[in-house]
C-alpha positions as a Markdown table, in Angstrom:
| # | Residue | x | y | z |
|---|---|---|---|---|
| 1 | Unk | -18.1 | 37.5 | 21.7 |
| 2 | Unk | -19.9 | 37.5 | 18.3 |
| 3 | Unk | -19.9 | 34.5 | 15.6 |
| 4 | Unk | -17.9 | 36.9 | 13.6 |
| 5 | Unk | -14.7 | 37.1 | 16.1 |
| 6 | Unk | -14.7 | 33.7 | 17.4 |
| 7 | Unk | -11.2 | 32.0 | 17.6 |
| 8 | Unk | -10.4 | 27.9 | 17.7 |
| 9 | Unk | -11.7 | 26.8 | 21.8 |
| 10 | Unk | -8.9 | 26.6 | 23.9 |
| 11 | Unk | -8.7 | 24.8 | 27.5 |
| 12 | Unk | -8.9 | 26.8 | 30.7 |
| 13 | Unk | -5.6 | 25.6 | 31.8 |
| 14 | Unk | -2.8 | 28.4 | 33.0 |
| 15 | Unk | -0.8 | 27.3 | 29.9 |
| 16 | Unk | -3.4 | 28.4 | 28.0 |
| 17 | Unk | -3.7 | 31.8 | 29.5 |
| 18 | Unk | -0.1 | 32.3 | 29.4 |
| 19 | Unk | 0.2 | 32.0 | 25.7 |
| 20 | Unk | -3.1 | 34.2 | 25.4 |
| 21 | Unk | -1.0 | 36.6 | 27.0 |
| 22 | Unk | 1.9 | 36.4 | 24.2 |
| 23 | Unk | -0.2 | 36.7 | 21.6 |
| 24 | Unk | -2.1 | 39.7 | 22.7 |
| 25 | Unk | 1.7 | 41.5 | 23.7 |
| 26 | Unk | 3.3 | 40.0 | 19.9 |
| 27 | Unk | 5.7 | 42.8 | 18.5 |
| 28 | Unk | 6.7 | 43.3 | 14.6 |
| 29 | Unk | 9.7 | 40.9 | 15.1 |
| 30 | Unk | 7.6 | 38.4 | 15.6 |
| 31 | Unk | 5.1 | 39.1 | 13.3 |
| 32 | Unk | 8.4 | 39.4 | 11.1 |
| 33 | Unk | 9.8 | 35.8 | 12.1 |
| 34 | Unk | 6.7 | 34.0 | 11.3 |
| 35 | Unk | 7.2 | 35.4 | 7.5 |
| 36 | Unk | 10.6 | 34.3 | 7.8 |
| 37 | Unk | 9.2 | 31.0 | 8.7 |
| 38 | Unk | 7.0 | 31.1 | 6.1 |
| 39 | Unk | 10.0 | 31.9 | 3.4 |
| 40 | Unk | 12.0 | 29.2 | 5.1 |
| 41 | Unk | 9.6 | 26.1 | 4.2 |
| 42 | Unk | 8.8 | 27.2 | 0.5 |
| 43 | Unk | 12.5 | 27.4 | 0.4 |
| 44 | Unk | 13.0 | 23.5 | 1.4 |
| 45 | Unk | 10.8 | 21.7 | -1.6 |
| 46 | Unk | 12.4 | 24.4 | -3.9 |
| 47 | Unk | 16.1 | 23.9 | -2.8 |
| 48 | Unk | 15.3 | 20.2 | -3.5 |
| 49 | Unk | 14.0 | 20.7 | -6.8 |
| 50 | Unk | 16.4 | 23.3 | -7.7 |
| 51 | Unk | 19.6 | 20.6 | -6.8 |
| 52 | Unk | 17.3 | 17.4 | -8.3 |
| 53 | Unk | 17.2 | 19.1 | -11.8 |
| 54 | Unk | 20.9 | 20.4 | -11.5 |
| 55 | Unk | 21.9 | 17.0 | -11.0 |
| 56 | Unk | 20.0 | 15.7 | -14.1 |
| 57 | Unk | 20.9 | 18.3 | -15.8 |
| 58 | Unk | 24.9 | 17.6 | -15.1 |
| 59 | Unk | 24.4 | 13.7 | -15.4 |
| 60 | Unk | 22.0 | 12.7 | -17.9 |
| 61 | Unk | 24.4 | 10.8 | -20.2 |
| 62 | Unk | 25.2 | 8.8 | -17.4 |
| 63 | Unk | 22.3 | 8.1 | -15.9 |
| 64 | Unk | 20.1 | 4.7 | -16.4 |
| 65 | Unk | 16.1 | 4.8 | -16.8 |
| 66 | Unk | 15.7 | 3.8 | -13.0 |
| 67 | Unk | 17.9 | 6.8 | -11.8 |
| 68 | Unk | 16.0 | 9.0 | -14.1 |
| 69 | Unk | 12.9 | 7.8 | -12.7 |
| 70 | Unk | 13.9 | 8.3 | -8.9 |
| 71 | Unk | 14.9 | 11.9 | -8.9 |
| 72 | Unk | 11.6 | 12.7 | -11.0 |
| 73 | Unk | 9.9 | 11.1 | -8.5 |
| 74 | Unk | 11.4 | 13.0 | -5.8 |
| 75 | Unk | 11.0 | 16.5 | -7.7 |
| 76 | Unk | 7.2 | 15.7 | -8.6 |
| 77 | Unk | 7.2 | 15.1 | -4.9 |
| 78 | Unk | 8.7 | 18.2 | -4.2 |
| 79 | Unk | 6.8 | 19.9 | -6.1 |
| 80 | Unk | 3.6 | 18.7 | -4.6 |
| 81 | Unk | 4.9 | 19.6 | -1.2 |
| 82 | Unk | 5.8 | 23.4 | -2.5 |
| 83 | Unk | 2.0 | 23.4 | -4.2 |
| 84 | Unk | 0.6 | 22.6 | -0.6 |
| 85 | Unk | 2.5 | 24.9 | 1.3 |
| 86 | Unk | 1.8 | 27.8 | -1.3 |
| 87 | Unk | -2.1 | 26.9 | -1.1 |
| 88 | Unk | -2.0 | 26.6 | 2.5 |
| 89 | Unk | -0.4 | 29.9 | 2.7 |
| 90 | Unk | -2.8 | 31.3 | 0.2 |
| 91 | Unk | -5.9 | 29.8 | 1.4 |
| 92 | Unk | -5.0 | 31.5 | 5.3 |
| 93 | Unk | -4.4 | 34.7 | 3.3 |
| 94 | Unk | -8.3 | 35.2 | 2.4 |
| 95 | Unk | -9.9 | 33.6 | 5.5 |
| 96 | Unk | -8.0 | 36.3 | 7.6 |
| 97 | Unk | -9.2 | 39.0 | 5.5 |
| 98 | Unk | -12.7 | 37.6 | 5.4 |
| 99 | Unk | -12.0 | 35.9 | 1.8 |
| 100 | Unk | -13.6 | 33.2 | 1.8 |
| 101 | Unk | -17.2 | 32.4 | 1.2 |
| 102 | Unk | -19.5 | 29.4 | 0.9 |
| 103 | Unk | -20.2 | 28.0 | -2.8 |
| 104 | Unk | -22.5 | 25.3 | -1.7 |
| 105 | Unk | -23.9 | 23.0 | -4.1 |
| 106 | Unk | -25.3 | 19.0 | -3.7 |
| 107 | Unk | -22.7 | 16.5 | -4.1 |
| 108 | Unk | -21.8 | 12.7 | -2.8 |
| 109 | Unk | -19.6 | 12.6 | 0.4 |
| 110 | Unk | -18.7 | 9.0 | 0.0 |
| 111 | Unk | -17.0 | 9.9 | -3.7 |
| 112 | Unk | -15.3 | 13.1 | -2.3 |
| 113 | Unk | -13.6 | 11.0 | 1.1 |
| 114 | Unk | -12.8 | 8.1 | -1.5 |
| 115 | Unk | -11.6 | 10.4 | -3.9 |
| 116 | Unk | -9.1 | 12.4 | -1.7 |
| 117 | Unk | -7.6 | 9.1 | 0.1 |
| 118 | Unk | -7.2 | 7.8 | -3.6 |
| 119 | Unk | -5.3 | 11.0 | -4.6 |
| 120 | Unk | -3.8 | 11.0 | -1.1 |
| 121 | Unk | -3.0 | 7.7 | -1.2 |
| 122 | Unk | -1.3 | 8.3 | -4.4 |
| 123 | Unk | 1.8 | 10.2 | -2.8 |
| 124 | Unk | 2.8 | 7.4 | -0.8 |
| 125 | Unk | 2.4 | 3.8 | -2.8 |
| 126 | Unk | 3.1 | 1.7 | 0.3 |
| 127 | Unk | 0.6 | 3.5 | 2.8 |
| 128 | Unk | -2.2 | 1.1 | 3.6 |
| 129 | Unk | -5.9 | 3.4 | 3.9 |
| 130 | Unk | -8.4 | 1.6 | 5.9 |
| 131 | Unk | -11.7 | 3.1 | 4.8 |
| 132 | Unk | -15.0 | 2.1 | 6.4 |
| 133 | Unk | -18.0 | 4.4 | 4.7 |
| 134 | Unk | -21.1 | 3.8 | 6.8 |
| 135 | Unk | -24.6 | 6.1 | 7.4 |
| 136 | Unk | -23.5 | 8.7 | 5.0 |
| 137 | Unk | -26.5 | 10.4 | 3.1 |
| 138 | Unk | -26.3 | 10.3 | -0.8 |
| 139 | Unk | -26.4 | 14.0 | -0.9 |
| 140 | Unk | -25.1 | 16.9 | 0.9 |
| 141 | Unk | -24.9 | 20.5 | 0.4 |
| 142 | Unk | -21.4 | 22.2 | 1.0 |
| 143 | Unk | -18.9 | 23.4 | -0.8 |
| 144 | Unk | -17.4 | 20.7 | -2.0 |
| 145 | Unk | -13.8 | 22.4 | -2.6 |
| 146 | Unk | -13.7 | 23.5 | 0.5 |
| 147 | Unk | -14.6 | 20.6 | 2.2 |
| 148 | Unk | -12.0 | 18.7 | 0.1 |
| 149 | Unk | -9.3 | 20.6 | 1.4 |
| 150 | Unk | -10.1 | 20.1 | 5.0 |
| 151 | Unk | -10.1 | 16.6 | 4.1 |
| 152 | Unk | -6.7 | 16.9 | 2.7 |
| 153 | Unk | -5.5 | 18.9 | 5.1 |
| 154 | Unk | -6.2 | 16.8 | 7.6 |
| 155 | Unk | -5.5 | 13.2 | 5.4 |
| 156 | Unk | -2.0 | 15.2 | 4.7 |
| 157 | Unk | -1.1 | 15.1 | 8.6 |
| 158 | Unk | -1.9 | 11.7 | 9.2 |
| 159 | Unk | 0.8 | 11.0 | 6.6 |
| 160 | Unk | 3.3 | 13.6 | 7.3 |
| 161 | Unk | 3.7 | 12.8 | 11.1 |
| 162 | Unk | 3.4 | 8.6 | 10.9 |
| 163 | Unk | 6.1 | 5.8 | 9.4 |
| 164 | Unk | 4.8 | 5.0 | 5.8 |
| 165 | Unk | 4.1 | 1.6 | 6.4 |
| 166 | Unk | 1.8 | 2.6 | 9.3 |
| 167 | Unk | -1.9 | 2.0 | 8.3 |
| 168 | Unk | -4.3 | 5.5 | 8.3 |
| 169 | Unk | -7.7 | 4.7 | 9.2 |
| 170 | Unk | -10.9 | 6.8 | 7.8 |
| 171 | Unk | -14.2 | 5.8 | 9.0 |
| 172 | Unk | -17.3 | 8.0 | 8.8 |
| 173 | Unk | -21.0 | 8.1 | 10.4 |
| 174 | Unk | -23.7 | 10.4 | 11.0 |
| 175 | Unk | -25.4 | 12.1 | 14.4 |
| 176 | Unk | -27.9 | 14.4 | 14.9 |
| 177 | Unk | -28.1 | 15.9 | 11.1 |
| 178 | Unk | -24.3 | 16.0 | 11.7 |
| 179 | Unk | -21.7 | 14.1 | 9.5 |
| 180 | Unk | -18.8 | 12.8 | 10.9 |
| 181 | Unk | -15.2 | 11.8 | 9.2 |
| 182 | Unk | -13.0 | 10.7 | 11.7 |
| 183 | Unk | -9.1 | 10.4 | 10.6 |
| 184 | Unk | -6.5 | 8.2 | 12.9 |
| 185 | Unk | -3.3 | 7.6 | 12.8 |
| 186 | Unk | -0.5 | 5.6 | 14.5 |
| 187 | Unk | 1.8 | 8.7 | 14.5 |
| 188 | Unk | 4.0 | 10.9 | 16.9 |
| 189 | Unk | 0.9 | 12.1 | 18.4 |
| 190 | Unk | 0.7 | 15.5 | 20.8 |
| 191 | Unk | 1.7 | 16.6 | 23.9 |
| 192 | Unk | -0.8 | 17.2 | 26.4 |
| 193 | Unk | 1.1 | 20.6 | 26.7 |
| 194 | Unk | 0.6 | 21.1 | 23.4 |
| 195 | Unk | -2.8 | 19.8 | 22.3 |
| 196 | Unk | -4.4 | 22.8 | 23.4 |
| 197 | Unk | -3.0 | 25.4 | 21.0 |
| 198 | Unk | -2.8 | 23.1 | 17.9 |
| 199 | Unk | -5.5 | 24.7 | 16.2 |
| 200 | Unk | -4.1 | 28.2 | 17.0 |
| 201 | Unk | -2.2 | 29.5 | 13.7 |
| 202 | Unk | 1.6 | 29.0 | 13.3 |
| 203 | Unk | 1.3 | 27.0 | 16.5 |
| 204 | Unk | 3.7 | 23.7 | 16.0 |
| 205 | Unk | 4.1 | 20.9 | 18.7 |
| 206 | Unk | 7.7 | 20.5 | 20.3 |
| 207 | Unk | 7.7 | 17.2 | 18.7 |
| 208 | Unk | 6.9 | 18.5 | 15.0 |
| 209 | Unk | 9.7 | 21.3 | 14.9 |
| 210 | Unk | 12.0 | 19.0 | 12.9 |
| 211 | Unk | 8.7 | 18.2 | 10.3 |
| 212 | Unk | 8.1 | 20.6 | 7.4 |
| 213 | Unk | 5.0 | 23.0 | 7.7 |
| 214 | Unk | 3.3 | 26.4 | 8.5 |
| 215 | Unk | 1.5 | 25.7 | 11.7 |
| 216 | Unk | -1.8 | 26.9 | 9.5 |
| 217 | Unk | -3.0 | 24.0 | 8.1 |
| 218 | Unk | -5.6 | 22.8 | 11.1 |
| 219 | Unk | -6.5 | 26.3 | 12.0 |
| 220 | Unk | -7.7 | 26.5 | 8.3 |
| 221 | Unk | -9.5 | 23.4 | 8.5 |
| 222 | Unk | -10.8 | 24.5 | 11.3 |
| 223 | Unk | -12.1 | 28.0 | 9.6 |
| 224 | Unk | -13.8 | 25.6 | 6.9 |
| 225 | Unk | -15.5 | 23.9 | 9.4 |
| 226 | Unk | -16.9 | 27.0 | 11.0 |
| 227 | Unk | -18.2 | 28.1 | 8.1 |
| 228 | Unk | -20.3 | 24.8 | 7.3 |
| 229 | Unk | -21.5 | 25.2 | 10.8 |
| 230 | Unk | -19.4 | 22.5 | 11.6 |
| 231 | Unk | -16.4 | 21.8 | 14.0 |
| 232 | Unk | -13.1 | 19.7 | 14.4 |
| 233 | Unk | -12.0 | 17.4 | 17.1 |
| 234 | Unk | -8.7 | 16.7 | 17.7 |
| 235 | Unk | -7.8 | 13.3 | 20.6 |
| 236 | Unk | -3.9 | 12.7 | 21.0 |
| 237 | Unk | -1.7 | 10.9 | 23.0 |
| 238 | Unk | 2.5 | 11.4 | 22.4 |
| 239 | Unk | 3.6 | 8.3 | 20.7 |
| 240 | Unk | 0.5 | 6.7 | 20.4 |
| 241 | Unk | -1.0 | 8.6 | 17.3 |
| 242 | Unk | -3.7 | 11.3 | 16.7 |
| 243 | Unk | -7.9 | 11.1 | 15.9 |
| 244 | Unk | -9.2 | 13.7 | 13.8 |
| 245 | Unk | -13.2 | 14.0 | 13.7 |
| 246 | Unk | -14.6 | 16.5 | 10.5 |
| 247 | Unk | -17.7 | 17.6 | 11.9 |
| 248 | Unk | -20.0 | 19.2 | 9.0 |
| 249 | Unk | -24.0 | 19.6 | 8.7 |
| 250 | Unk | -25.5 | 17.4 | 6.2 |
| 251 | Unk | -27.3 | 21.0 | 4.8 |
| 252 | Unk | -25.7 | 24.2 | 4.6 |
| 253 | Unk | -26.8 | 26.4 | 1.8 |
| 254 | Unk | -25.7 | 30.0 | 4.0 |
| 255 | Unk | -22.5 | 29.7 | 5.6 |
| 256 | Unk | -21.5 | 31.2 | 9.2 |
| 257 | Unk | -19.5 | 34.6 | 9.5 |
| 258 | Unk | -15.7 | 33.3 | 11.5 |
| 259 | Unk | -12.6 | 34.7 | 11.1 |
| 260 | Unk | -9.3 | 33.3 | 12.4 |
């Protein structure tokens, strides 16, 4: 199989090649009930927005400053949440169509990592970020964007699928001309029946269903990755939280033909 084709590793297991064998017999419906999926978690942040304002709307003489504040807080939240899932959406769009290229250019690694867990960090007050930036180089050539937003991707899981006031924990280091961020977490975890089609699009864990989200964020990051000539490593346990190692080239001026 050639660079070009190459799809997310999956284990040898016979779980593995029985969902192989649904996805190579999927019909229309189902390509029809993942776009209903699709429709179904833009519609949650908007439906929340949508009643939010209504209720401002209806009771703004009656409201105080603290009330006013809350339910903006909760539609700027909202809103955040529909901007991801639209981006998300978007950004899966062009890498299956071949969309997405390489715009590498030098930058700092150390400001980008800080940088997202700051803006990260930003959407939930209380979280507490452990950050620990060791043997990075000053420079590195990627693209920086799209490094970013495997970052957040991956930042934006650790958050979604852990209590608030559980810490997230970002170290970093550096193998073999090979960086490495590593993301844990103290979260739901995955299934060992699962963890080997998480990085296969629309794939959700049994124990995520009642979480928003596309099943296409990690299989993005993934796609990212691949293209830097890096990888992503994903450790779980259920209950017991996941680890998330970014795995990109310190140089990559070219960029590496995948497709998801």
């Amino acid at each position: 199989m050639s660079a070009a084709t190459r799809r997310p590793p999956r284990q040898t297991s016979r779980a593995s090649r029985r969902a192989d064998s649904r996805t190579a017999l999927r019909s229309p419906a189902q390509s029809l009930d993942r776009v209903a999926l699709l429709a179904h978690q833009l519609r949650t942040p908007l439906s929340a927005i949508n009643a939010l304002a209504q209720g401002l709307i209806r009771r703004a003489d009656r409201l105080g400053t603290t009330d006013i504040q809350s339910k903006a807080e909760k539609i700027w939240r909202a809103s955040l949440r529909l901007d991801e899932l639209i981006d998300t959406i978007l950004s899966y769009t062009r890498a299956t169509a071949g969309g997405i290229v390489l715009n590498p250019s030098e930058f700092n690694p150390e400001e980008l990592i800080r940088r997202v867990c700051r803006e990260q960090g930003g959407q939930q007050p209380t979280r507490p970020f452990q950050i620990q930036i060791r043997g990075l180089p000053e420079i590195v050539i990627g693209d920086p964007i799209l490094l970013e937003q495997a970052l957040v991707i991956v930042l934006s899981n650790a958050m979604k699928y852990s209590q608030p006031d559980k810490p997230i924990k970002i170290t970093t280091g550096k193998r073999g001309g090979m960086i490495r961020i590593v993301v844990k977490d103290q979260g739901i975890g995955i299934t060992e029946r699962d963890l080997p089609f998480i990085m296969q699009p629309f794939f959700r864990g049994q124990n995520a269903k009642k979480y928003l989200g596309t099943g296409l964020g990690l299989s993005l990051a993934w796609y990212i990755l691949k293209l830097h000539g890096g990888d992503l490593e994903i450790e779980s346990q259920e209950g017991r939280g996941t680890k998330v190692t970014i795995i990109v080239p310190q140089t990559n001026a070219t960029g590496i033909s995948y497709s998801i």
